[in-house]
C-alpha positions as CSV (number, residue, x, y, z in Angstrom):
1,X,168.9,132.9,114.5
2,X,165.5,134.6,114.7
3,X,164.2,131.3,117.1
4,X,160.1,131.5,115.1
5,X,161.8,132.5,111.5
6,X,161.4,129.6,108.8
7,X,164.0,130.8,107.0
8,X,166.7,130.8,109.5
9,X,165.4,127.2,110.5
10,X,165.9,125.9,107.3
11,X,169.7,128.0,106.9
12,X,170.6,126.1,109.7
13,X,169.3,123.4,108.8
14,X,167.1,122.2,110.5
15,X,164.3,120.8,107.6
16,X,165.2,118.7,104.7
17,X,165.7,121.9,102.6
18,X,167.9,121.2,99.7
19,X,170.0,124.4,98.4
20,X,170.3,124.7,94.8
21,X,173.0,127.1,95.7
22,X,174.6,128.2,98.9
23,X,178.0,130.4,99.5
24,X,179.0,132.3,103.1
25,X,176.1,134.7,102.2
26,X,173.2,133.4,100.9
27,X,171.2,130.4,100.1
28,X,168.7,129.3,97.2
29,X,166.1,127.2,97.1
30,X,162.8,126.0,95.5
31,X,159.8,127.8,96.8
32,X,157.2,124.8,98.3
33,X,154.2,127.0,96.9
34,X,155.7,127.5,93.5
35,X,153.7,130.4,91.2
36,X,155.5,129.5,88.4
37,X,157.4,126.3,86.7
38,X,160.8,128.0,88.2
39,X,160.1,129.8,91.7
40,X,163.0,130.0,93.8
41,X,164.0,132.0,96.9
42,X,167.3,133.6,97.4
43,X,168.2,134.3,101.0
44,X,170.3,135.9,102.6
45,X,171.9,133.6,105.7
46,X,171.4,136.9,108.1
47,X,168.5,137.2,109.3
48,X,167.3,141.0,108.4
49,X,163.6,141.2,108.8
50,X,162.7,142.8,105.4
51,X,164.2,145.5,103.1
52,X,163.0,148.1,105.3
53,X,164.9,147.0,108.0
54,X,168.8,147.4,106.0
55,X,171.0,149.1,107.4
56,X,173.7,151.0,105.2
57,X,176.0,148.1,106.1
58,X,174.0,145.8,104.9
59,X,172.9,147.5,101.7
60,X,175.4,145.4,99.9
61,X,173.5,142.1,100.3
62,X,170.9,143.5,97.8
63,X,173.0,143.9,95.1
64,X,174.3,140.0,96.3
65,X,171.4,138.3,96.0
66,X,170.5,140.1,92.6
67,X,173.7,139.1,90.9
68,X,173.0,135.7,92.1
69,X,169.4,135.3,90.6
70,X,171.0,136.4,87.5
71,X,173.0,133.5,87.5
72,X,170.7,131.1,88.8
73,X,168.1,132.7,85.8
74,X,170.7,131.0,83.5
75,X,171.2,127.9,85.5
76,X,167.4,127.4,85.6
77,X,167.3,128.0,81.9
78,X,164.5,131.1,81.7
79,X,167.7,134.0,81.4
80,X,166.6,134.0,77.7
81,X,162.4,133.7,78.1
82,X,162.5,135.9,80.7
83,X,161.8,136.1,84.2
84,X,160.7,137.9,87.4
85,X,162.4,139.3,90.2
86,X,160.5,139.9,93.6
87,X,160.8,141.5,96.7
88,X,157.8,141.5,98.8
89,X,158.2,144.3,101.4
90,X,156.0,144.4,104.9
91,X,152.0,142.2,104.6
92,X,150.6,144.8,102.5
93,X,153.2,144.6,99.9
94,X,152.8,140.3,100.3
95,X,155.5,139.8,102.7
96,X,154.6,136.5,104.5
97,X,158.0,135.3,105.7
98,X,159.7,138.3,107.8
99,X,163.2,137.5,106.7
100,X,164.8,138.9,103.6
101,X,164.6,137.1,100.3
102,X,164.1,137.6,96.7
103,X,162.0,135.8,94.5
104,X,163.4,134.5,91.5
105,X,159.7,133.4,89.0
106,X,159.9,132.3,85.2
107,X,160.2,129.4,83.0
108,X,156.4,129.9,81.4
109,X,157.9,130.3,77.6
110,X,160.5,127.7,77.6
């Protein structure tokens, strides 16, 4: 565990972070600065520091977490509306948190 990261504080939890969904892999949960009525954050538990920092083993966790925001997408209700998917890469890209995740951003037109 990264010892500043948020991210891996709250996958060992250590806040009062509730998972939506969690598995041996990944966690989701709500974002706490939501941009949308459904923001959530799928991360992996590992703590790689962004998408430019995979390594070729680790290339599978990308198509992971995708599959996984598909299927919370239609647990959320917003697979039909529509939906974003996010990865913010380094701070000029909007990265804020150095630990992988993927935003998951919808529900507007439900």
């Amino acid at each position: 565990m990264e010892k500043e990261c948020i991210f891996c504080n709250i996958i060992a939890g250590n806040t009062d972070t509730r998972f939506l969904y969690e598995d041996d892999t990944l966690v989701v949960f709500r974002d706490i600065h939501p941009h949308a009525p459904v923001h959530l954050l799928i991360v992996p538990r590992k703590h790689i520091r962004s998408i430019n920092d995979l390594t070729p083993e680790e290339g599978g966790i990308v198509s992971r977490v995708t599959m996984v925001a598909r299927d919370m997408a239609r647990e959320q209700g917003v697979h039909k509306s529509g939906y974003k998917l996010l990865f913010n890469v380094e701070r000029g890209g909007g990265q804020v948190i150095f630990h992988l995740h993927l935003h998951l951003i919808g529900g507007w037109g439900r």
